[in-house]
Steps between C-alpha positions, in 0.01 A plus 500: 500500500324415177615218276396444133572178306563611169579162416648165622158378663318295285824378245871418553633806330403863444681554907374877578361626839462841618528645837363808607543753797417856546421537169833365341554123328757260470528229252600186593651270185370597124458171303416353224359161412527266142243442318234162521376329219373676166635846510611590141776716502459557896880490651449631865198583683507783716281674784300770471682775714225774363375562836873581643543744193156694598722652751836412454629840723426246845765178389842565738594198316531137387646234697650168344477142707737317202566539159260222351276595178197474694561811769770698285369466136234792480763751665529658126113541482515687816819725462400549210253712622588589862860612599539309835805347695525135494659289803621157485787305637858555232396186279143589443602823451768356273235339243267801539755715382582292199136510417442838507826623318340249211169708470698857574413527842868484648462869645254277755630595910579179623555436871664235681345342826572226708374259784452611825599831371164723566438800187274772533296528192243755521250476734630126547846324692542232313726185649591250206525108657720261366305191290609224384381451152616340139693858457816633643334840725161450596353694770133541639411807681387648848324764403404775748290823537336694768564210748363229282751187368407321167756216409519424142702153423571566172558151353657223759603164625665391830766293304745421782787407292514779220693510221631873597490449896226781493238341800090665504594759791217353736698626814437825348153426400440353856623884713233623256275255610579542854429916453185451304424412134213668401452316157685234348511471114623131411580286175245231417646390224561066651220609722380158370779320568577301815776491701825706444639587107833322430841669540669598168731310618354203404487621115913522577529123603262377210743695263779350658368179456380534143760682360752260507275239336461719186685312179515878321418844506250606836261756428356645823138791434425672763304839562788810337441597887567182712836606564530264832458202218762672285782527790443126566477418148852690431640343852422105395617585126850627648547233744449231172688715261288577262452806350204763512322750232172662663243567240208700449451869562393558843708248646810608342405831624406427869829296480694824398373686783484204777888501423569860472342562812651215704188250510603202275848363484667343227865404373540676195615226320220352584313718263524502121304645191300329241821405232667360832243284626422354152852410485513304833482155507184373585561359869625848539217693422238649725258738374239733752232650300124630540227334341361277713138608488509474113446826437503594104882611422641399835877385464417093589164525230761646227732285548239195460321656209581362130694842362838465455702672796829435668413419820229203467399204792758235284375118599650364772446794734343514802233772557406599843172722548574685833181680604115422515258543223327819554101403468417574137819396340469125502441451145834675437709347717354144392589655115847548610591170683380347215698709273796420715464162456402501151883654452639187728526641776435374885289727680447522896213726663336534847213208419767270399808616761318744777872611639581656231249807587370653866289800495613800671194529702404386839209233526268497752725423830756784377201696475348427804842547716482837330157586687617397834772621507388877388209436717264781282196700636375387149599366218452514103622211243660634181703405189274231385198393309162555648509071626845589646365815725193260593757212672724782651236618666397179662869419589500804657228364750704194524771727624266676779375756388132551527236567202468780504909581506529387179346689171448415159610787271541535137624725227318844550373470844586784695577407842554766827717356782469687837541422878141320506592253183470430151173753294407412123424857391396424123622443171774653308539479125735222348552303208726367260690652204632274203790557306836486404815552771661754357169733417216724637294399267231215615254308329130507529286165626333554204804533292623121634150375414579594143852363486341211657232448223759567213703233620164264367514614125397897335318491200546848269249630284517773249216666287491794258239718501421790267584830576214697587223265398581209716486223219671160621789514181701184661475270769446411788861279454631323797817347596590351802767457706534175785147359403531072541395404155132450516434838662725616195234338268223725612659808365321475186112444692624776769589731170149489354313568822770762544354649167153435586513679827659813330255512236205534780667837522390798307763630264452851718582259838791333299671874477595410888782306522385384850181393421666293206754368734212376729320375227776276305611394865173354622451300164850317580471447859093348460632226250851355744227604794277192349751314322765429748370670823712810539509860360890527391705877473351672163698798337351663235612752287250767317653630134363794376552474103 
């Protein structure tokens, strides 16, 4: 059996791994991830599944753990281009469906699977586990081929009260132990964390004890996918009579399904629409809504933003941030607590109130249980950054395995597993692809370096140049766009060496509009270059008159 990591090994997000057998793959999760830091008109970041559509005749399929962005995202990218089945469990399915019906991909074979119920795929029999996790139907995966057992986790915690009643199946995971586990692929996401992650039932008694504190309206944001969160949220609401609207896209969405196919229940009544919640009285009114993270046109950062909307955070209500920061957004989320405040509102977060959030990943005891109690030949950490493999690996030791059990892989390694253990055969193209969700089209490294470097100021220069002789008629003029005011002032200096440097030129050189380009370009650049200690974007513009 050959597995590739086409991502998920090295970052939280892009979730892809191949397995191979006799020639034909599977594909375990397709995900995206968000964006970090300066991306200009990035909106999802994607994996590079080139080396999958080199020789897309050998993938049987695509098999789903859960329905989170980060392992269901990129499915477009790939059906796009290979017609495959997809398996999942009926909610995951659920939101994958929706997904690809939005990009025109509803014609998509979609198969049902469940725990402890074994599918042949292909070359592969694939059992799907039942995991506890922060959504309603995640499974890992025993994964088996030509006598050889991988177990995939998928995403998990051994919560031991959960919110569903759904336990991590480790009496399964144990007989497949006790036959033989030939690899074990494991979350490291709180591979950093001690002890055991808190129930989500803890985030239910903070609520409980909150809620009723709360003078006016409560506005819970949480992830549009934390649907656990929402059925508690909805369940405290109803037992203190207030009323609820859900807000924001993807969570009225996942909602939609969750209740259509059975996973979240709710009093109707319960539920009402914008016009209905504005009219409720205050003490009545509880809003769910995504946003959380801060993220630009979110439905908490619009309703905390200065335009004039219906649905605003009013002072006097309370504000309760229900998920971690993702690393890279803190300067949002610190924007919109103030903002939230600024409008009079109170606002409650993890730092300030840590019950009212609990990942949905095991920390380090979870994750060692997991290792015992699978009791794997060897053993690979995944689905986490490159410091997260590092301390899986040495909990794994912890847990008794010996060195040389447990590997270090990441994106693009190519690894064989056989009877004898775990081989490293080479390298395997990857990557990631920047764009927009609903498109194939990506954008360049070197195209985000420019958007990056127009976001500092563009200065525009035109010049008219005689038609067949090459005589400078006008110009070089420049205008600028973004400059701070005393890089603005150099526009006249940067002008004249912008003539001066053109005038080197021959009028036979000046017929070439690239040479002039070069020309008028360098002059500009040389003078902000010594005058303020950076070359800024130049656009120039050749007339011929």
């Amino acid at each position: 059996m050959k597995i590739a990591p086409l991502g998920g090994l090295g970052e939280i997000g892009l979730n892809a791994m191949v397995f191979e057998h006799e020639g034909r793959r599977l594909l375990v999760d397709c995900g995206l991830m968000f964006p970090r830091g300066d991306v200009p008109g990035v909106e999802v970041v994607m994996p590079d599944l080139g080396w999958l559509f080199e020789q897309p005749d050998l993938l049987d399929g695509v098999v789903l753990t859960h329905a989170h962005e980060d392992h269901v995202g990129a499915l477009p990218a790939l059906l796009r281009r290979v017609k495959v089945p997809v398996y999942g469990t009926k909610f995951t399915l659920g939101v994958a469906r929706h997904r690809l019906e939005e990009v025109g991909l509803g014609n998509t074979e979609l198969r049902p699977i469940g725990p402890r119920s074994p599918e042949t795929i292909g070359a592969f029999t694939v059992e799907p586990l039942r995991m506890t996790h922060s959504i309603p139907d995640a499974i890992g995966l025993a994964i088996g081929a030509g006598g050889i057992t991988a177990v995939h986790t998928g995403d998990f915690k051994l919560d031991l009260e959960p919110i569903d009643g759904q336990l991590t199946d480790l009496e399964r995971l144990g007989e497949l132990g006790e036959r033989g586990v030939d690899l074990l692929l494991s979350d490291s996401t709180n591979a950093e964390v001690p002890g055991v992650t808190r129930s989500e039932r803890v985030v239910e008694a903070t609520f409980m004890r909150l809620f009723p504190q709360a003078p006016g309206r409560i506005i819970v944001s949480v992830f549009g996918s934390h649907l656990h969160r929402v059925q508690h949220t909805l369940t405290t609401a109803e037992k203190l009579g207030r009323k609820v609207l859900v807000w924001g896209r993807s969570l009225e969405r996942n909602v939609r399904i969750a209740r259509d196919l059975g996973y979240l229940k709710v009093n109707d009544d319960t539920l009402v629409d914008l016009q209905g919640f504005l009219a409720l009285p205050r003490e009545k009114a509880l809003l769910i809504c995504t946003g959380a993270q801060g993220e630009p046109r979110s439905a908490l950062v619009t309703m905390v933003s200065d335009e004039p909307r219906e649905l605003r955070v009013l002072a006097g209500d309370t504000v309760i941030l229900s998920s971690r920061t993702i690393p890279g957004n803190e300067p949002l989320v610190t924007d919109l607590i103030d903002r939230a405040y600024a409008r009079g509102a109170t606002v409650i977060w993890p730092a300030l109130e840590p019950g009212v959030h609990v990942s949905g990943h095991g920390a380090r005891d979870e994750q060692k249980k997991l290792i015992q109690v699978a009791r794997p030949k060897m053993f690979v950490p995944i689905h986490g950054e490159l410091h997260h493999l590092h301390h899986h690996i040495g909990l794994a030791r912890e847990a008794g395995l010996e060195p040389h059990q447990a590997r270090l892989a990441t994106d693009g390694d190519l690894l064989e597993l056989d009877e004898q253990g775990l081989t490293t055969l080479g390298r395997i193209p990857v990557g990631r692809l920047f764009g927009r969700r609903e498109s194939d089209a990506y954008v360049s490294g070197r195209a985000i370096d420019e958007r990056r470097n127009l976001g500092h100021g563009v200065v525009f220069a035109a010049v008219a140049l005689e038609a067949g002789s090459g005589r400078v008629v006008a110009g070089p003029r420049l205008t600028s766009r973004g400059l701070p005011s005393d890089e603005d002032a150099l526009l006249p200096l940067a002008a004249q060496a912008a003539r001066a440097n053109l005038l080197e030129l021959s009028e036979i050189l000046r017929g070439d509009d690239a040479l002039v380009v070069e020309q008028v370009t360098a002059g500009i650049r040389r003078v902000f270059k010594q005058a303020a200690g950076r070359r800024p974007t130049v656009v120039v513009q050749v007339l011929r008159v």
